[in-house]
matplotlib code that plots the C-alpha trace (Angstrom):
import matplotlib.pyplot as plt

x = [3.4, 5.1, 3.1, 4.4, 2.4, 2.9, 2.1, 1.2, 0.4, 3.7, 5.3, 4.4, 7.1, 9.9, 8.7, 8.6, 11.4, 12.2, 10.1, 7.2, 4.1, 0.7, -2.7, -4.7, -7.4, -7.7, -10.9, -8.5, -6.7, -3.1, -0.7, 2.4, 5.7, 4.8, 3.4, -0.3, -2.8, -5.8, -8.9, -11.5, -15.4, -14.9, -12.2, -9.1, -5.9, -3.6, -0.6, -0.7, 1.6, -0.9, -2.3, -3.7, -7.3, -9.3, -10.2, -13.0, -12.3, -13.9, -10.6, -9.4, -5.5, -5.4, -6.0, -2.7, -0.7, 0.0, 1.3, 3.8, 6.7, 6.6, 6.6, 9.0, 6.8, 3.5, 2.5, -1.0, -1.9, -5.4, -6.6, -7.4, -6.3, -9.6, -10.1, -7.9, -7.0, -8.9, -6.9, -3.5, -4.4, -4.4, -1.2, 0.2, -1.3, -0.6, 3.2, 3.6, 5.8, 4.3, 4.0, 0.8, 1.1, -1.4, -2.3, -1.6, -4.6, -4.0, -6.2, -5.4, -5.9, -7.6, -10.7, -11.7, -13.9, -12.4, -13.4, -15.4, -16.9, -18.2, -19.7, -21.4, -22.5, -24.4, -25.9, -27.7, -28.9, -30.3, -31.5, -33.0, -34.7, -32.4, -30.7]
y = [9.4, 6.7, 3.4, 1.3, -1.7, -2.8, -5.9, -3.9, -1.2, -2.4, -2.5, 1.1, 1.9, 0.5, 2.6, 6.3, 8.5, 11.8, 14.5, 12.4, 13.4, 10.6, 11.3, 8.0, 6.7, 3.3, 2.6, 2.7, 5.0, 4.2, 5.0, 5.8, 8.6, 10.5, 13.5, 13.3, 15.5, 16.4, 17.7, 19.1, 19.3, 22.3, 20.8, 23.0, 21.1, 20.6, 18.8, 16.8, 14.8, 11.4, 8.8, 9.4, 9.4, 8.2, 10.8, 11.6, 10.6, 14.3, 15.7, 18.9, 19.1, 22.4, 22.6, 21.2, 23.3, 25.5, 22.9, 21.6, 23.8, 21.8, 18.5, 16.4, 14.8, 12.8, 9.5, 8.5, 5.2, 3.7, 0.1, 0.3, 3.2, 4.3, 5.9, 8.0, 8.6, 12.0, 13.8, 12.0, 13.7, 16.7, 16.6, 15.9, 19.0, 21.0, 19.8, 18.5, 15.5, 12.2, 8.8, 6.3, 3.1, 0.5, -1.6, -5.9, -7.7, -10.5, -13.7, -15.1, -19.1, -18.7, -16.6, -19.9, -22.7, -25.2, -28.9, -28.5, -24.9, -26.8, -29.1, -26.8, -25.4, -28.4, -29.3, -26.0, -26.0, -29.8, -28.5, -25.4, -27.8, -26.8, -29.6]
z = [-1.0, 0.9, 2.1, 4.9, 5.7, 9.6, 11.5, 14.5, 16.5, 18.1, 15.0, 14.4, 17.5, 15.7, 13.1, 14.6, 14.2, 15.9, 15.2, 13.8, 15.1, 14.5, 12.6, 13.9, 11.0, 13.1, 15.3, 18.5, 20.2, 19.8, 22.7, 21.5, 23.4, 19.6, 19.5, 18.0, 16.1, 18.0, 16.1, 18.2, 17.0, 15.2, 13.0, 15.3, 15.5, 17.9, 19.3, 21.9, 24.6, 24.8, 22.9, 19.6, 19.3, 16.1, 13.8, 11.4, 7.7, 7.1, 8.1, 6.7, 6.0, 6.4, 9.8, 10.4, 8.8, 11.4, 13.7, 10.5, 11.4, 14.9, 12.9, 10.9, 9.0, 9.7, 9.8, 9.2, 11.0, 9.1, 9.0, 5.4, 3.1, 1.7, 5.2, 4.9, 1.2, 1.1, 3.6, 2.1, -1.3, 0.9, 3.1, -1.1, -2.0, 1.1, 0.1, 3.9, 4.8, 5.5, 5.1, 5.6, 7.8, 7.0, 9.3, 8.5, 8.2, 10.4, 10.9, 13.8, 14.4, 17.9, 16.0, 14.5, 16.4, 17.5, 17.5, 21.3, 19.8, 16.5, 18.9, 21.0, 18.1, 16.7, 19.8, 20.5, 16.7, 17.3, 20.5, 18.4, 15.9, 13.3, 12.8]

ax = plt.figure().add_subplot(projection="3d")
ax.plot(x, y, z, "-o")
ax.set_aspect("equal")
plt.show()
C-alpha cells in the first residue's frame, strides 16, 4: 500500500493521474474531473462523472471489483487513515491497485482569537459573573 499525505483537496489535483478513479473517506464531497465510486444504500457500486461523495467506513471492497477493469487504480481520499484502513486491507487483499491520500492537518492562524476576541471574551464572562 502506498501513502501520500496532501496539503489539500487542491493538492489532490496535482495528484490524479489518468485513469484514476476516487473512493472519498473525507466528511466532504470532493469535486474533482476524476471518475468516482458511488455506493448506493444497498452497498452497489458504481462509476460516476461528478463529485465524490463521502462514503461509509462499512464499505465492502468487493463491490468494486467489477468496475476495476474500468479503473487504473484508486485513490482513497480520508482525513485520517483509521477511516478507512478496513476497506484498504481489502482493496490489498482483493489485489486491486491503489494508493491512500491523507489529508494534512493544517492549523490555520485565523482559527485562533485574536487580541479584540479575547477581549470580548472576558467581558461577557465578567458580564456573566464569571470573572
Amino acid at each position: 500500500m502506498n501513502i501520500q499525505t496532501i496539503a489539500s483537496i487542491d493538492a489532490l489535483t496535482d495528484f490524479l493521474q489518468d485513469g484514476d478513479a476516487l473512493v472519498n473517506f473525507t466528511s466532504e464531497a470532493i469535486a474533482s474531473l476524476t471518475p468516482a465510486i458511488s455506493i448506493s444504500q444497498d452497498g452497489t457500486a458504481r462509476l460516476i462523472n461528478g463529485p465524490a461523495y463521502p462514503v461509509d467506513s462499512e464499505v465492502d471492497a468487493k463491490a468494486i471489483i467489477p468496475l476495476v477493469a474500468d479503473i487504473g487504480r484508486l485513490v482513497v481520499v480520508s482525513d485520517g487513515i483509521d477511516k478507512s484502513a478496513e476497506f484498504v486491507a481489502q482493496l490489498s487483499t482483493q489485489k486491486i491497485s491503489h494508493v491512500v491520500c491523507v489529508l494534512e492537518q493544517i492549523c490555520e492562524a485565523d482559527a485562533f482569537m485574536d487580541e479584540d476576541d479575547s477581549e470580548a471574551v472576558a467581558e461577557r464572562l465578567r458580564q456573566l459573573g464569571y470573572i
